[in-house]
N, C-alpha and C positions, 0 to 999 in steps of 0.2 A: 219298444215300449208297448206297455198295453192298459187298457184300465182294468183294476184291479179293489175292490172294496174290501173291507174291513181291519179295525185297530190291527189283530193279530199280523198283517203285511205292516202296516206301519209305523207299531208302536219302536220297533227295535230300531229302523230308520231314524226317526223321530231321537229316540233315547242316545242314539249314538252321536248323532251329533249333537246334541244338549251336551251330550258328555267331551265329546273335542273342544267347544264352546268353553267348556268349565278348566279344562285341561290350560288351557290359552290366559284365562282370565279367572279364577278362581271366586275371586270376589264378589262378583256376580252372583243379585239375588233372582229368586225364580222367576220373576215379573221381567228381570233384563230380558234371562233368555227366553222366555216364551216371546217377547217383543222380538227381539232378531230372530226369531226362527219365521214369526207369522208374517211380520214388517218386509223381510227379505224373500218369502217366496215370490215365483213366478207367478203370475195372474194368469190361468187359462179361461178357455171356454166361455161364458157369462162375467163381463168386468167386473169385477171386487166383489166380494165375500159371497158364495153363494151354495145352497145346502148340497149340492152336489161333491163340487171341487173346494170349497172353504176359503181359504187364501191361495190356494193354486200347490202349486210342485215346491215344493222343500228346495232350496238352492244353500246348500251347505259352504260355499265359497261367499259365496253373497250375506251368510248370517255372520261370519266371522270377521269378516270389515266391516260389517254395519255400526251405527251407533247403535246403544245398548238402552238409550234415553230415548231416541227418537221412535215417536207413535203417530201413524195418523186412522182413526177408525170410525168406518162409518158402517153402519148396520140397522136396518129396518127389521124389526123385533115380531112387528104385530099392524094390521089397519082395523078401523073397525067407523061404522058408520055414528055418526052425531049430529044433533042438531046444535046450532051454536048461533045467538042471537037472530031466531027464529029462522036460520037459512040451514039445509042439508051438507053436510060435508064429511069428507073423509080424513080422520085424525091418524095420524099415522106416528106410531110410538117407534123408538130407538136410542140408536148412541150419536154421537155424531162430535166426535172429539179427539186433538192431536195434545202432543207436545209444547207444541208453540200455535195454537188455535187462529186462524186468522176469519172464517168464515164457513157456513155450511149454507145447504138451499137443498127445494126439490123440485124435481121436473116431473113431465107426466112425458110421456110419448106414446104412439096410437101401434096397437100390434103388439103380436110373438115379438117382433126383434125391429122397433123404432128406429126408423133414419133421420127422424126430426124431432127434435125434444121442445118443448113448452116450458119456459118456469114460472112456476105459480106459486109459491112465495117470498117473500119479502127474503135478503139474507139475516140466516141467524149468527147472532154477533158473539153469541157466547155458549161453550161448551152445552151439550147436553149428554147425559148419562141414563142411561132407560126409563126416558121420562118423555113427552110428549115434541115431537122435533119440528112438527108443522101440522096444517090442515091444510088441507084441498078441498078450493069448494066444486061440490055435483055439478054445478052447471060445467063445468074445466071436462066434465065426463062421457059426452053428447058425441057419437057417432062413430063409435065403435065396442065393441064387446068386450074387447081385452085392452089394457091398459099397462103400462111400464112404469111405476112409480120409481123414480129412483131421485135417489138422496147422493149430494156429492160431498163431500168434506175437504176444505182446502187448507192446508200449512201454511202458515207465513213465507215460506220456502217459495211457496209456488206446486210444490207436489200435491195430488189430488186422490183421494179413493173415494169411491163410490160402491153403495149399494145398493140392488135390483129387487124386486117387490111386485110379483102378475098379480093383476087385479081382472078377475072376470067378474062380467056385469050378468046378470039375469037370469 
């Protein structure tokens, strides 16, 4: 194996199994199988969704037993600085929503690569879709440069995905 960028390597990958996918189960609209192809990959490198690796490695076994309904997606969009009942804080926009939704949250953690996470808000009880998922307030920001925001999304299930968000200060 090796890392390799751009569509042209993977659209055909991609295509072909959509198309085994469809071969199996016909009926299948495009939303199933985009959901088992992204739902079923491997997660590499940085945990859940991120601009490098996306949802990880294509696992073509793994898209073809999956459910076809089942989603859990959690993605930080955008952060951007606000004031909010005269205190500083950091809004941080996204998705943060499953199939069977039981809960979502965010954590901050200190550093490149966090071995201790924070949660600093409240859980959210109900789906969000690229619309605002939480605030963090500045004070939560204090002693260190780089920050880990990351957003976790839980299924009723009990399965989890999360997504990662560097925040450099200064």
């Amino acid at each position: 194996y090796y890392r390799a960028s751009g569509t042209s390597f993977s659209v055909p990958i991609i295509a072909g199994t959509a198309s085994l996918i469809l071969s199996r189960c016909p009926n299948l609209t495009n939303t199933q199988v985009k959901r088992l192809l992204l739902q079923s990959a491997k997660d590499i490198e940085t945990p859940g969704w991120d601009q490098y690796t996306g949802y990880g490695i294509l696992d073509a076994r793994a898209a073809l037993s999956a459910d076809p309904d089942f989603f859990i997606l959690s993605r930080v969009l955008s952060i951007r600085s606000a004031r909010k009942n005269g205190k500083q804080v950091v809004e941080v926009t996204g998705t943060a929503d499953a199939d069977h939704f039981k809960r979502a949250w965010i954590e901050i953690g200190k550093g490149e690569n966090p071995t201790e996470w924070k949660k600093v808000t409240l859980d959210i009880t109900k789906p969000v879709k690229l619309g605002v998922v939480g605030e963090v307030a500045a004070g939560n920001l204090r002693g260190a440069k780089v920050w880990i925001i990351r957003l976790v999304t839980e299924h009723n299930n009990g399965q989890r995905r999360e997504a990662r968000y560097k925040l450099k200060l200064g």
